[in-house]
Each structure stands twice: as structure tokens, then as C-alpha cells.
C-alpha positions in Angstrom: 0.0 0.0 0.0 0.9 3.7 -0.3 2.1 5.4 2.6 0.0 9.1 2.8 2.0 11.0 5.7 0.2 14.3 4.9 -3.1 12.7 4.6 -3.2 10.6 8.2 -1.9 14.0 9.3 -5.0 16.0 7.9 -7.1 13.3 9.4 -6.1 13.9 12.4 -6.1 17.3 12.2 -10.0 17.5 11.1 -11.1 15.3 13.9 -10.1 17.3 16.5 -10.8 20.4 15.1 -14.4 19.4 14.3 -14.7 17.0 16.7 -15.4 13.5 15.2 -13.2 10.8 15.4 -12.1 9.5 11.6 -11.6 5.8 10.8 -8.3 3.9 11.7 -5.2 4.9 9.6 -3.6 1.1 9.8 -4.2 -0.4 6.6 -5.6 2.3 5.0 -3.0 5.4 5.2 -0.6 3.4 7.7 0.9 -0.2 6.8 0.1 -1.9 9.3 3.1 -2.1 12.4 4.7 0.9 10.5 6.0 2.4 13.5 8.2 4.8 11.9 5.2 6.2 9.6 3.5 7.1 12.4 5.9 8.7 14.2 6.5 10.8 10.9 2.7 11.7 11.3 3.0 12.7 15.2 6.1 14.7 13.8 3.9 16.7 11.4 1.4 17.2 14.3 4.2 18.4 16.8 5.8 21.0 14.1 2.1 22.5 13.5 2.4 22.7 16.9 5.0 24.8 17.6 4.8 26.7 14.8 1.3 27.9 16.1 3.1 29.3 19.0 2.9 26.3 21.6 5.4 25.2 23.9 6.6 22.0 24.5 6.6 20.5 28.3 7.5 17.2 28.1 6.4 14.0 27.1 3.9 11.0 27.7 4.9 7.7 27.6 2.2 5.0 27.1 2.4 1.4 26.5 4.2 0.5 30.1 1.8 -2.5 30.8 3.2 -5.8 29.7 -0.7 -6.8 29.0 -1.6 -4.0 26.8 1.7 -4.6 24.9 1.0 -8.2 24.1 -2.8 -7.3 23.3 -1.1 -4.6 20.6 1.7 -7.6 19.4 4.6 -4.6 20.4 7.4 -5.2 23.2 8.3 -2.1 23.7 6.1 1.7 25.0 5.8 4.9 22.8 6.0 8.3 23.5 3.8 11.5 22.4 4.8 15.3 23.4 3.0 17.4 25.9 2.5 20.9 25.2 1.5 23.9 26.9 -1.7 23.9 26.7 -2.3 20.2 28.1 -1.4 21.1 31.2 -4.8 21.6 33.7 -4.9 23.1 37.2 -5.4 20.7 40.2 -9.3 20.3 40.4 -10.1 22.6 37.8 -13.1 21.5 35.8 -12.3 20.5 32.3 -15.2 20.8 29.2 -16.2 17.3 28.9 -16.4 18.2 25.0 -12.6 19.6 25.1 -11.5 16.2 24.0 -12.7 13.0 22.1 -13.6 10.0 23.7 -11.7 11.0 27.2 -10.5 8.3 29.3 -8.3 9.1 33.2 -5.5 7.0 34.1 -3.0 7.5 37.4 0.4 8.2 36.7 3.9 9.2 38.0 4.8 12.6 37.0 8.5 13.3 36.9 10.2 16.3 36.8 13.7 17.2 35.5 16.7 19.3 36.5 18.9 18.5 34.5 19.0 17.4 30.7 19.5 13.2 29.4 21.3 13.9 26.0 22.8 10.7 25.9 21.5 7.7 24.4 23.5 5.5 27.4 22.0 6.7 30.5 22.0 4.6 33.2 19.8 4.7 36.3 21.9 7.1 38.5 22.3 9.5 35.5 18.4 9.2 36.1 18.5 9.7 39.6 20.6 12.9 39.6 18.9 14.3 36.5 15.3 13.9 38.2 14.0 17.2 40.7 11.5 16.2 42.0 8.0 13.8 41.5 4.1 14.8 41.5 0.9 12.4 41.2 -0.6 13.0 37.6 -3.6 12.3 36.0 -3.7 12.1 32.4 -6.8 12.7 30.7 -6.2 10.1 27.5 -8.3 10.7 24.1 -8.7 9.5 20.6 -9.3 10.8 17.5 -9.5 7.2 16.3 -13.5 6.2 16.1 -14.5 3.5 19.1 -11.2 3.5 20.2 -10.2 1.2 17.2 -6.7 1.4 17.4 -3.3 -0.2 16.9 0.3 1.0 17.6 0.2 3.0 14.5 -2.5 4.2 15.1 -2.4 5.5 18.9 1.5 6.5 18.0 0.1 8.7 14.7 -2.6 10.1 17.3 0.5 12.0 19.8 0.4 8.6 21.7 -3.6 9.0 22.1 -2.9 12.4 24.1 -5.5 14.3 25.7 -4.4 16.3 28.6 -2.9 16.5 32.0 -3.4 17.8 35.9 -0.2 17.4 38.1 -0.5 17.1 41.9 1.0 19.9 43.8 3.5 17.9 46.2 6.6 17.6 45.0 8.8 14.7 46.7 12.0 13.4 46.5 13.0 10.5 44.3 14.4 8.7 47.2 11.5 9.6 49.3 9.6 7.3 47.7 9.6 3.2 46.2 8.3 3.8 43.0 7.6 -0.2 42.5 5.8 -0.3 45.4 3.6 2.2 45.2 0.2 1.9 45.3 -2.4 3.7 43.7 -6.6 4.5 43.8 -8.6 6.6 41.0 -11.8 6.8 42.6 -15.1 8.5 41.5 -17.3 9.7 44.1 -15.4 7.6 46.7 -15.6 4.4 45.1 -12.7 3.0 43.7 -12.8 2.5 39.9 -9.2 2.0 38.9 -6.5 0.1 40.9 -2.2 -0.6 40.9 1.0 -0.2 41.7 4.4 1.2 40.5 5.1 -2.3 39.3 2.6 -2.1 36.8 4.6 0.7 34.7 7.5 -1.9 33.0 7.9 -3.2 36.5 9.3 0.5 37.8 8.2 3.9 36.6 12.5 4.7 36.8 12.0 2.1 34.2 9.8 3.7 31.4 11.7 6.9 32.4 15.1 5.2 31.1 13.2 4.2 27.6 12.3 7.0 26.4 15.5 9.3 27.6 17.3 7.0 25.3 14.9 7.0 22.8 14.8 10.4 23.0 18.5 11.1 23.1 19.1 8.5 20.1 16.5 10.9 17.9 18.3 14.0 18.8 16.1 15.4 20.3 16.5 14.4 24.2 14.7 15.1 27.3 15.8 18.9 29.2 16.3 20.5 32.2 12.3 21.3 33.4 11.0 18.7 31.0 7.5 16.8 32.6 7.5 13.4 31.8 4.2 11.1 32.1 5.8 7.9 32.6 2.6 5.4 32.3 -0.6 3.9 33.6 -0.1 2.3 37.4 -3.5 0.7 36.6 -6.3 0.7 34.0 -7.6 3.6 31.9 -11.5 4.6 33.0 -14.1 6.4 30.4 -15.2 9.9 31.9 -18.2 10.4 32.7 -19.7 14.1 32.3 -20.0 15.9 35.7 -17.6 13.5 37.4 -14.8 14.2 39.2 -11.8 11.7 40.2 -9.3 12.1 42.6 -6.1 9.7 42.4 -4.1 8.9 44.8 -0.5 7.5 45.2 1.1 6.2 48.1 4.3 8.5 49.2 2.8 11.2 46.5 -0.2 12.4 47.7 -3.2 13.2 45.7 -4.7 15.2 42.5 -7.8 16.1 41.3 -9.7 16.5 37.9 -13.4 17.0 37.2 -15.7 17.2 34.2 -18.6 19.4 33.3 -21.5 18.1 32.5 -22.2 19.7 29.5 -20.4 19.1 26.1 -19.3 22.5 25.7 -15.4 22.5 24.4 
């Protein structure tokens, strides 16, 4: 089949602009497991991006669960960036209509202070080059109809980003054992999403290693004040309109998010 870089990219583009999700790319724009076509069209995203004045913040990585890797036939996470304009307030209500399809998952924020340009960074370069860590909750999306997606797919779609509320207490790395952690989403007090550090490649330091050589081998590595979303501690939830959801890791603390009830974007 033909590969159609500009025309995945367009797709994309219209979805989210008018707000209905277009049909899967794989197989149709996308070969199917063409992971570097993809990233070509979450390349073409991020320059429009930028050149519309945005800032980038960081990235997302997704992928981290060993189950959801073997349900996609891929050993290894992706990555999407995070940009200004992502980033939500503790608590602040968010248009339920903002984004397609939303989903919340828990995460480990980290935060750098100090860039990862090489490609061979090993765990204490990590250590020393992380400031400090928040609880995060990313609000997922998809521009992909139903959620129908593959690797290519979710990788062409910014790695299926939405947006993102960080917690607002900082700790220390070696305050806290990431593996261990546990964590709650809960909605209206009841528990709706469950896990642990474990569940992100068996250590969030883990996923944070990935991409910082990923990153570093592309040229275009991980700097100084960079947030990094470094995957699921347990499963992804559909939003409900009006709902709010507070998560809630051990040795992090807490964060917020809630959703109007209306559609309005």
C-alpha cells in the first residue's frame, strides 16, 4: 500500500478540530506495524504545533503494561509530546467536550533538572537528572473512532494524548519506592481504577530510562524542566460528564480533575 504521511496528518487534524473521530489509519494510510510512519505523522502534528506558538513541556509515555503490549503484538512503549496547553490546574473542571472520547488514568509525574542527551544513561544518570515527582492524571483521548486502534494508530494520534493535571506535592526520588507504590482513582469515593508502580515496565524509573534513550538516540533528548508522564499504574476509565476523580498515590499524595456536565469545548 501507499504510505499518505500528509493525509493521516489531515485526518487527524480535522477530527479534532471538528470534533469527530475519523476511521483507523492502519491499513488504509498506515501499513500496518509501520511504527516509523507514524511517528513521521506525530512529527507533522508536533511541528504545527510549535509553529502555532505552543510550547513543548514534556512527554507522555504510554504502552508501560506488559498486557496492553501483548494485546497490541509490540514489546516495547511509545512516546507522544506534551505541550502547553495540556497542562490543567489541580481540580479545575475541564469541558467534557474539550477532548474526544476522554478516558483518566493514574500516573507518576517526573520532573527534571537536568537534561538526558545521551542515548547510554543509566539509572543514576536518572536519579541525579530527576528534581523532583508529582501524582498525575492524564486525561487520555482519541481521535480514532470506538477506540479502534493499533500501535500506528495510537503513535500517529500524539500517543492518544489528551491532557494532564499534576498534583501539587513535590517529593523526592528517594522519598519514595516507586515499584511499590500503590495507587486508587476513585469517583465519588468508590474505587474505579487500581495498581502499583510495578505495573509501569515493573518500575516507573524504568519507562523513564526508555524514552530518555529514545529520545537522546533521535536528537532530540529530554531537558532540564521537562515533565514526563511515565505510564498507567493501573487501567484507563471512560469519563463520565459531571464526574470528578481524585487519584491517589502512596508516598505522593493526591490530584484532582473533574468534568462538566455539559459538552461544551
Amino acid at each position: 500500500m501507499t504510505v499518505d504521511i500528509e493525509a493521516a496528518s489531515r485526518e487527524l487534524v480535522r477530527a479534532r478540530q471538528e470534533g469527530k473521530p475519523c476511521p483507523p489509519l492502519r491499513g488504509r494510510l498506515l501499513p500496518e506495524g509501520d511504527l516509523e510512519s507514524a511517528y513521521q505523522v506525530q512529527q507533522v502534528y508536533t511541528r504545527q504545533r510549535l509553529g502555532e506558538g505552543h510550547r513543548r513541556v514534556g512527554a507522555k509515555i504510554g504502552l508501560t503494561s506488559r498486557a496492553v503490549q501483548e494485546s497490541f503484538g509490540v514489546f516495547q512503549p511509545d512516546f507522544g509530546v506534551l505541550f502547553d496547553d495540556m497542562a490543567v490546574p489541580d481540580g479545575v473542571e475541564v469541558p467534557t467536550g474539550r477532548l474526544l472520547q476522554p478516558r483518566v488514568e493514574a500516573e507518576v509525574a517526573f520532573v527534571l533538572g537536568a537534561d538526558l542527551p545521551d542515548e547510554r544513561v543509566t539509572s543514576a544518570d536518572l536519579i541525579r537528572a530527576v528534581d523532583h515527582l508529582l501524582p498525575a492524571i492524564e486525561i487520555v483521548a482519541s481521535r480514532i473512532a470506538d477506540w479502534d486502534i493499533s500501535i500506528v494508530d495510537t503513535v500517529a494520534d500524539n500517543a492518544s494524548s489528551g491532557l494532564f493535571v499534576l498534583g501539587t506535592t513535590p517529593r523526592r526520588l528517594s522519598d519514595v519506592d516507586l515499584r511499590l507504590c500503590g495507587m486508587v482513582l476513585e469517583q465519588a469515593g468508590e474505587p474505579v481504577s487500581v495498581g502499583a508502580g510495578a505495573a509501569c515496565l515493573g518500575n516507573p524509573l524504568h519507562a523513564l530510562e526508555w524514552l530518555a534513550r529514545t529520545l537522546a538516540r533521535s536528537g532530540d533528548p529530554l531537558r532540564a524542566g521537562d515533565v514526563v508522564l511515565s505510564g498507567a499504574l493501573g487501567p484507563m476509565v471512560p469519563v463520565t460528564p459531571g464526574a470528578a476523580y481524585e487519584a491517589r498515590i502512596s508516598g505522593l499524595g493526591s490530584v484532582r480533575t473533574c468534568f462538566a456536565k455539559d459538552g461544551d469545548r
